[in-house]
C-alpha positions as CSV (number, residue, x, y, z in Angstrom):
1,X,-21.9,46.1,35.1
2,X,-24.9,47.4,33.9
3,X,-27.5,44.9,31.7
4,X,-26.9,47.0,28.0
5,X,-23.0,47.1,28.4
6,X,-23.6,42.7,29.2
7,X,-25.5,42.6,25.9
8,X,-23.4,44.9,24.4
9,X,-19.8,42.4,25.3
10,X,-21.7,39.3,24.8
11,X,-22.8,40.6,21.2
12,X,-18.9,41.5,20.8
13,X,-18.1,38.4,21.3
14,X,-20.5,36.6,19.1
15,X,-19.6,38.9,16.0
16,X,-16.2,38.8,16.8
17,X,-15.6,35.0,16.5
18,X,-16.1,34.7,12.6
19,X,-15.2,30.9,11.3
20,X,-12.4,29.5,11.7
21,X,-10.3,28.6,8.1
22,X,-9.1,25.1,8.0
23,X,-6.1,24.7,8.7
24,X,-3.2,23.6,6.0
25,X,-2.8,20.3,4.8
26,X,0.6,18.9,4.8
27,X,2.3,16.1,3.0
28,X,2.5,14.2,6.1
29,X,-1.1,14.3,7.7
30,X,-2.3,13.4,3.7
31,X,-0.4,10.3,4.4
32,X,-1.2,9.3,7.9
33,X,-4.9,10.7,6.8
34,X,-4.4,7.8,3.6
35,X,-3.5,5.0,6.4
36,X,-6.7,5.8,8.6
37,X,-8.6,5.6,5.3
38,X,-7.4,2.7,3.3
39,X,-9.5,-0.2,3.4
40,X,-7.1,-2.5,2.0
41,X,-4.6,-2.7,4.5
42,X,-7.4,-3.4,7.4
43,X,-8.9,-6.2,4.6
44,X,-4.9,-7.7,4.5
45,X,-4.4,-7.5,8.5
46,X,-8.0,-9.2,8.7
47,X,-6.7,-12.3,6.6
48,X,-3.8,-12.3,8.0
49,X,-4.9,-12.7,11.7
50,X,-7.4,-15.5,10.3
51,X,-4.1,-17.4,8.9
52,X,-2.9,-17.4,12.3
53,X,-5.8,-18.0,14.1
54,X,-6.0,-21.1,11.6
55,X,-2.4,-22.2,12.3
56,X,-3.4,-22.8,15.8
57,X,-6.0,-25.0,14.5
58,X,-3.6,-26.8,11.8
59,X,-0.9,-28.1,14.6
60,X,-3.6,-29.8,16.9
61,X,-4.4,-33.7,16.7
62,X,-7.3,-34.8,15.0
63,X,-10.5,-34.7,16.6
64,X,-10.8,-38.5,18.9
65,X,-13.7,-40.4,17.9
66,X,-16.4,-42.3,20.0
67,X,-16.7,-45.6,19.8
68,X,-20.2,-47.6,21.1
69,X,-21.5,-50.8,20.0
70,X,-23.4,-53.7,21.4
71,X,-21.5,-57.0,20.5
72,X,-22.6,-61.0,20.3
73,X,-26.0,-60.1,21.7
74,X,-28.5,-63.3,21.6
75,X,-31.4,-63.1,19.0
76,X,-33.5,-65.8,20.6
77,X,-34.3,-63.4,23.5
78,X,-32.4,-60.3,23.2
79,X,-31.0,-60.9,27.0
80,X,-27.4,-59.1,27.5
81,X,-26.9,-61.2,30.6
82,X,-27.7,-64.3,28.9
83,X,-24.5,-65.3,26.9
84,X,-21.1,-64.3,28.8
85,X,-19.7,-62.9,25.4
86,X,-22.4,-60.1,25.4
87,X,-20.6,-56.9,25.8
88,X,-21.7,-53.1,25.8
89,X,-18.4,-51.2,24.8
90,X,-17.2,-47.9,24.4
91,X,-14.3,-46.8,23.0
92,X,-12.4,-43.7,21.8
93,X,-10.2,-43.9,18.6
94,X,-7.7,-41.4,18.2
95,X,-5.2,-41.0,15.0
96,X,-2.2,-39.8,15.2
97,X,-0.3,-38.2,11.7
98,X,3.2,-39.2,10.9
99,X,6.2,-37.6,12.5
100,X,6.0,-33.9,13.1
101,X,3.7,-33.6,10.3
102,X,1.4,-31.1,12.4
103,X,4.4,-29.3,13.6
104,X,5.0,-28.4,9.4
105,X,1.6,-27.9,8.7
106,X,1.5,-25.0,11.5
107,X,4.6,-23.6,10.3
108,X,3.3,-23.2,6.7
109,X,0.0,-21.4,7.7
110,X,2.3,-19.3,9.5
111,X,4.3,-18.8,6.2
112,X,1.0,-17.6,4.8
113,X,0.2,-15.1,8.1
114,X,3.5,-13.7,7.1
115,X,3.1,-13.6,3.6
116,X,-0.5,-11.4,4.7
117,X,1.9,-9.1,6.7
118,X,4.1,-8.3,4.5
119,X,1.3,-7.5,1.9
120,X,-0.2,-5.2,4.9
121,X,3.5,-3.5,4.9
122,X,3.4,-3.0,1.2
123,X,0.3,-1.9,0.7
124,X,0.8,0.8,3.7
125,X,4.0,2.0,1.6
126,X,2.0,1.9,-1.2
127,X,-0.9,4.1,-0.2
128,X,1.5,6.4,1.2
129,X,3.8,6.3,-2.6
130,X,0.4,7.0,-3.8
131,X,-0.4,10.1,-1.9
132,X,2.1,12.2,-1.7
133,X,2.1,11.7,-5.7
134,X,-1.0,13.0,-5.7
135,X,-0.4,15.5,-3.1
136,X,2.8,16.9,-5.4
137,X,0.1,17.1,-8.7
138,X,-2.3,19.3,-6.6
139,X,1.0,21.5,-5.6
140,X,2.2,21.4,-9.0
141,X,-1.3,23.2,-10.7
142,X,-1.5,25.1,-7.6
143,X,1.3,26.9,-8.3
144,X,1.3,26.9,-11.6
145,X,-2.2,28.5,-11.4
146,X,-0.3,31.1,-9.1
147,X,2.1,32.1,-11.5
148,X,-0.1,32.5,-14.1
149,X,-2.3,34.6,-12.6
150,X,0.4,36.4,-11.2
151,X,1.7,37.1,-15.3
152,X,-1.8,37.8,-16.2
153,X,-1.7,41.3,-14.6
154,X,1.4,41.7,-16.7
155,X,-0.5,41.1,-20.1
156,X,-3.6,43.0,-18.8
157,X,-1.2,45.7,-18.3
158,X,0.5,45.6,-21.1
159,X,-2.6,45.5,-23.3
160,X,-3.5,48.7,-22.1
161,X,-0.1,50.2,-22.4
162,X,-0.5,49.2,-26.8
163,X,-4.4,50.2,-26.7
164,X,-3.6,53.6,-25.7
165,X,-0.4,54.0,-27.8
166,X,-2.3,52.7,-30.2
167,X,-4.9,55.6,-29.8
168,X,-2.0,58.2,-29.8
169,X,-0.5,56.8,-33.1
170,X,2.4,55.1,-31.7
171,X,2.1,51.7,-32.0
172,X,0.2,49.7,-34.7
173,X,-2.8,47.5,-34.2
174,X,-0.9,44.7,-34.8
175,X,0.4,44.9,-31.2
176,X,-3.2,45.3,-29.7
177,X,-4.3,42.8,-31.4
178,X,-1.4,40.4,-30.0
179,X,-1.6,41.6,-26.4
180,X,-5.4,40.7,-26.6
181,X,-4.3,37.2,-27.9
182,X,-2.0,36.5,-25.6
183,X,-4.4,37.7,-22.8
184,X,-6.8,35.3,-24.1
185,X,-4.5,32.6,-24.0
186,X,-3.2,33.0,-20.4
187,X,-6.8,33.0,-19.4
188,X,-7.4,29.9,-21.2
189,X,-4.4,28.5,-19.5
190,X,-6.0,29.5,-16.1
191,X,-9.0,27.7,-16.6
192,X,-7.1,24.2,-17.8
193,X,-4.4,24.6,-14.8
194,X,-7.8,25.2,-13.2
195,X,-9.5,22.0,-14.2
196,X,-6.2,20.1,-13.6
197,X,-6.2,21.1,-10.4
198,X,-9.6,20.3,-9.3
199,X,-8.7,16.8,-10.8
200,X,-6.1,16.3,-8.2
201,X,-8.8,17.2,-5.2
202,X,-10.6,14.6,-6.7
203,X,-8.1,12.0,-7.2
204,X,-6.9,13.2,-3.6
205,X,-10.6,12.8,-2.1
206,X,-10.4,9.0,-2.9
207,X,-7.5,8.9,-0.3
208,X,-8.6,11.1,2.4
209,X,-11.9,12.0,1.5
210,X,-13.3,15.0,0.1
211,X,-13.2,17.6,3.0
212,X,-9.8,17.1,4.0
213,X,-8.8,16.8,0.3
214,X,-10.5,20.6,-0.3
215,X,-8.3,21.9,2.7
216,X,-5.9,24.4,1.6
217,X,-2.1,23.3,1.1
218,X,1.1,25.3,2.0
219,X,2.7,27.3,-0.5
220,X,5.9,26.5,0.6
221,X,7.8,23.0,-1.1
222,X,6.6,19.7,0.7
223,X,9.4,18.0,2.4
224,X,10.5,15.3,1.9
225,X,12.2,12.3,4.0
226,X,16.2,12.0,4.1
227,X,17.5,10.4,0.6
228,X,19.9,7.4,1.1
229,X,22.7,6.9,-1.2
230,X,22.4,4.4,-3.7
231,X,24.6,1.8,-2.0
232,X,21.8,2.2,1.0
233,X,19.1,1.7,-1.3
234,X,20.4,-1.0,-2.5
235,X,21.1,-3.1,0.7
236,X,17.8,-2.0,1.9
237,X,16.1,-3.9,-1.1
238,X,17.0,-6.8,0.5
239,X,14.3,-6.0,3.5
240,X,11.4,-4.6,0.9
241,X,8.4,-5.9,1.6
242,X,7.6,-7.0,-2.0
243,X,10.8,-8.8,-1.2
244,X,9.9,-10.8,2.0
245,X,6.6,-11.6,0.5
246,X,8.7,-14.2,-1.8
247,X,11.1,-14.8,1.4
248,X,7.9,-16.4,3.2
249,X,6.4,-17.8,0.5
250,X,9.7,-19.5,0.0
251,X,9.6,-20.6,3.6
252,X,5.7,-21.7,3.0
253,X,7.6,-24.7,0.6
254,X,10.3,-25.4,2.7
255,X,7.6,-26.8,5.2
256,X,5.6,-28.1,2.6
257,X,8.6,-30.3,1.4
258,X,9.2,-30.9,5.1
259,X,5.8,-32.3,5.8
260,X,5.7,-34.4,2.7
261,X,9.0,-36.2,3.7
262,X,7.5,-37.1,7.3
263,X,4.6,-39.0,5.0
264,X,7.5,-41.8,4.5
265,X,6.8,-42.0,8.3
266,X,4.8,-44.5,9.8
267,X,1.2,-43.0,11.0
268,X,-0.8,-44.5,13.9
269,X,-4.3,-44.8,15.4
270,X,-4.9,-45.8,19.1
271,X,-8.1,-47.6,19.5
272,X,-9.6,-47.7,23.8
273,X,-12.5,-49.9,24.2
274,X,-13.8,-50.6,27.6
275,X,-16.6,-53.9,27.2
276,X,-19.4,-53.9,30.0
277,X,-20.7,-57.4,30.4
278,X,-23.8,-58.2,32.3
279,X,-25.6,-61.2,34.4
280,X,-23.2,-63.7,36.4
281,X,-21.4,-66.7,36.2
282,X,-22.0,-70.2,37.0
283,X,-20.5,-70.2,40.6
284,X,-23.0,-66.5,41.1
285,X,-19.7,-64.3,40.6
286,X,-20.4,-61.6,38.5
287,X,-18.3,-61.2,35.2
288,X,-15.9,-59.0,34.8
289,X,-15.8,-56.3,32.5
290,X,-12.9,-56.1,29.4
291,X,-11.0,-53.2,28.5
292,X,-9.3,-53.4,24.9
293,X,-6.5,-51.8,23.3
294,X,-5.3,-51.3,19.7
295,X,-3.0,-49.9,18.0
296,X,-3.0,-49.3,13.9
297,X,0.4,-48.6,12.1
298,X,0.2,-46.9,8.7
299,X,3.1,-48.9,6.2
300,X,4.0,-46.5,3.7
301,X,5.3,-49.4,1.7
302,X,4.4,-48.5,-2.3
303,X,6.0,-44.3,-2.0
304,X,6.7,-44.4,-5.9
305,X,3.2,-42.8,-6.9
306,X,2.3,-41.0,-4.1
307,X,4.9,-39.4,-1.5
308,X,7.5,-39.3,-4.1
309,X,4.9,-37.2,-6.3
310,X,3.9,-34.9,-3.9
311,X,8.0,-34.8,-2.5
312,X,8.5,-33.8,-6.0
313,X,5.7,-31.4,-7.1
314,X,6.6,-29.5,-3.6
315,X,10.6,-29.6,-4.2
316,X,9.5,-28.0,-7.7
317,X,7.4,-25.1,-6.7
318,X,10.3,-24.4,-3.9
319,X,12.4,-24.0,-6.6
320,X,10.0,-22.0,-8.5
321,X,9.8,-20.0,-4.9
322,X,13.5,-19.3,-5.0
323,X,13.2,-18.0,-9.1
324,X,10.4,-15.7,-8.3
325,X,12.5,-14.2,-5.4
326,X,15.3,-13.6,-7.6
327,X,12.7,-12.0,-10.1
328,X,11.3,-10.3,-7.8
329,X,14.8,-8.5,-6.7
330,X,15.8,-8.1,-10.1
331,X,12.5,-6.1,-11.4
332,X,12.6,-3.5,-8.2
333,X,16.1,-3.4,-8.4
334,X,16.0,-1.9,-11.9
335,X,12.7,0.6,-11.1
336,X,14.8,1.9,-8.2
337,X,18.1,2.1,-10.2
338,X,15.9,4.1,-13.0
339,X,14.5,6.1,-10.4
340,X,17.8,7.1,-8.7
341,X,18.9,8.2,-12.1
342,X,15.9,10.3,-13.1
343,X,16.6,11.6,-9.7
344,X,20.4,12.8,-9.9
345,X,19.5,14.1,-13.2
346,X,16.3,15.9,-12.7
347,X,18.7,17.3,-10.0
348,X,21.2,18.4,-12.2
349,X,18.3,20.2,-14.5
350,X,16.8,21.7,-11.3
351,X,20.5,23.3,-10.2
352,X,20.6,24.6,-13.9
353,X,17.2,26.2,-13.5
354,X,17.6,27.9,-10.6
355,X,21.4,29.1,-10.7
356,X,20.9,30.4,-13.9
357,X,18.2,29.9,-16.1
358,X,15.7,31.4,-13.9
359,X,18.3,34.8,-13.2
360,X,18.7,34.6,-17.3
361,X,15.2,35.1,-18.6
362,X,14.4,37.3,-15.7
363,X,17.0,39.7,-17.0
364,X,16.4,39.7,-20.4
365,X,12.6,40.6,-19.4
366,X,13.8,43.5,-17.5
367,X,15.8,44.2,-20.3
368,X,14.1,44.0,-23.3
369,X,11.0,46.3,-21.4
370,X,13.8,49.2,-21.3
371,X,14.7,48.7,-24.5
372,X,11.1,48.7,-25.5
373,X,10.3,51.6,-23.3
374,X,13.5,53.2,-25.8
375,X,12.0,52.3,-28.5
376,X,15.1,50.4,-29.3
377,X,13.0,47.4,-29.6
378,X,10.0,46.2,-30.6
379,X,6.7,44.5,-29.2
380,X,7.4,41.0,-30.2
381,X,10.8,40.8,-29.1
382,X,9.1,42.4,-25.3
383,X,6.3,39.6,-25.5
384,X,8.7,36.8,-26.4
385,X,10.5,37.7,-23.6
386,X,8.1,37.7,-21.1
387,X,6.4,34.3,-22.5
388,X,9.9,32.8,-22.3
389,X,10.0,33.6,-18.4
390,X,6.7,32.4,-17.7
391,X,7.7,29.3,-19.3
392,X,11.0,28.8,-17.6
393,X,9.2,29.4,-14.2
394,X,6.7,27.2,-15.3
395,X,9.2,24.4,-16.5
396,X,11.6,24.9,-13.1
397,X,8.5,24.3,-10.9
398,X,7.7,21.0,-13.1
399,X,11.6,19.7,-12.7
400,X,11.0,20.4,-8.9
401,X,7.9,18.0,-9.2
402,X,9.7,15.6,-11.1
403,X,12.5,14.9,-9.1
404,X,10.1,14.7,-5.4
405,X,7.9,12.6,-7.7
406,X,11.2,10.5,-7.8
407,X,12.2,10.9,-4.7
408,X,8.8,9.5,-3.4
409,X,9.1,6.5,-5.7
410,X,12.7,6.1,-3.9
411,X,11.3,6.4,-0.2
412,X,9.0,3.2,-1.5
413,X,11.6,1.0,-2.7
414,X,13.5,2.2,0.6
415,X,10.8,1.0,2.7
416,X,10.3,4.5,4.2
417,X,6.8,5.4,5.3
């Protein structure tokens, strides 16, 4: 190969490679881009793996302490083998709490890791709820900016069509001066669906950040997971994480109650002194050295102002536990119960729209034009219709919207990421 015809495909290479369009983004990598993203949920997991890292800590023994003291030295000469009851001792005190008092206080930091994890879970559900609502207002003014562009060339047409029928004495300049206003006020619906739309990048952008958020979305519907049927959303309330966050916090009391009742318990402390003792005795023996042991036993004798206080203040707030639970189940209960409705019904509306609402206003478009074209009809009656189908393809996208906007809220209160 000759050196021009290498320049030459090297140079058709380079020109030929253009850059490459981003790809789409989908429902799905917006969420899992949203999990990557989010903050919050690695600020949760963070406090959570400190509350078990601090459980560890809570179900060990007190540190021992160290014990050294010089007893029943002589002040006349400050001699430590001068008096046999001179002793250098050291000793190691260690306290032990009552019962299984550590074994409780572990279990409740635990209670709190979990409490942490199931705000971790939540949250990640959350983020995700929060996205693909998001996601759906960008579709929604997407398309709606789509179909009204696609109608302005209708208008634009159409305004020509009365300006030169106009000029031939046909039509009056009442119609011009009605296509020209509703012209002007599709393009000024443009520009707000415009504005609307670069609102949801934004709000978007805080997800994912502001490159992917600019990427271009599909044009077809985002899918959607599976629906379950009510009776499946409503067993599966049981495991919401909203839900086991009041389950753990319930089980946080439990062992609170549990480790106040071992306070009725006897606690202890060992004491371990071993007394060196120097010089000799009287017959040139050396003396012997003393080892001491103690042992300090807690009498939890006068219970009336203190263990039964705290017994009860913990018994209360497990109670309180168990009412915020029940709460708790009732309040998501109803939001899902309202949001199942909203979503059988917004179904209902959508079926409506699209079997025959849709096929309805298209045809009397089509219609009224002939008639129009027949002068069988007038221009208002031709411009009402068309405004009537761009509203009705308008209000069917928005019913689609509504009910996946419900659908997502649904997926939430199922616990489906």
């Amino acid at each position: 190969m000759h050196t021009y015809q290498i320049v030459v495909f090297i140079l058709g290479i380079l020109f030929s490679v253009g850059p490459q369009a981003e790809p789409p983004l989908s429902i799905e990598e917006a969420g899992r881009l949203a999990l990557d993203h989010d903050p919050r949920i690695k600020q949760i997991e963070a406090r959570g793996a400190g509350l078990m890292a601090r459980s560890v800590a809570d179900g060990q023994l007190p540190d021992p302490k160290l014990k050294l003291d010089l007893s029943n030295l002589p002040v006349d000469g400050f001699d430590l083998s001068q008096e046999p009851m001179t002793q250098l001792r050291f000793g190691i005190i260690q306290s032990i709490p009552p019962g299984d008092t550590l074994l409780y206080r572990q279990q409740q930091t635990e209670a709190l890791s979990g409490v942490e994890a199931m705000r971790a879970l939540e949250q990640r559900l959350n983020v995700i709820r929060e996205v693909r609502l998001v996601y759906l207002e960008r579709f929604l003014q997407a398309q709606t900016l789509a179909i009204l562009q696609e109608n302005r060339a209708f208008f634009s047409d159409l305004l020509d069509i009365t300006e030169r029928q106009y000029a031939a004495g046909r039509d009056n300049q009442h119609d011009v001066i009605r296509s020209q206003l509703e012209l002007s006020l599709i393009d000024e619906r443009i520009l707000s669906t415009g504005q609307k739309r670069d609102a949801a990048i934004v709000a978007l952008s805080r997800y994912i950040g502001i490159v992917d958020a600019e990427r271009p979305i599909p044009e077809v519907f985002p899918q959607l997971h599976h629906m379950e049927t009510k009776p499946e959303l409503e067993a599966r309330l049981q495991q919401h994480p909203l839900i086991s966050i009041e389950n753990a916090l319930m089980e946080f009391n439990k062992k609170r109650i549990a480790e106040v009742e071992e306070t009725y318990k006897p606690g202890y402390t060992v004491d371990i002194t071993y007394g060196h003792r120097s010089g000799n005795n009287l017959d040139g023996s050396s003396r012997p050295d003393f080892l001491s042991a103690m042992l300090l036993v807690d009498i939890p004798l006068f219970t009336d102002k203190r263990q039964d206080k705290r017994l009860a203040e913990a018994t209360k707030n497990h109670l309180a536990a168990t009412f915020a639970r029940t709460d708790r189940l009732y309040e998501i209960r109803a939001m899902a119960m309202t949001q199942y409705s909203d979503w059988e019904t917004l179904g209902r509306r959508l079926d409506l729209f699209e079997q025959r609402a849709l096929a309805e206003a298209r045809d009397n478009t089509e219609s009224t034009l002939n008639a129009y074209q027949s002068d069988v009809t007038d221009f208002t009656s031709l411009m009402r219709a068309q405004l009537t189908e761009l509203d009705t393809l308008i209000e069917t996208l928005k019913v689609r919207i509504d009910r996946a906007r419900a659908q997502v809220n649904l997926l939430y209160f199922g616990g489906e990421e």
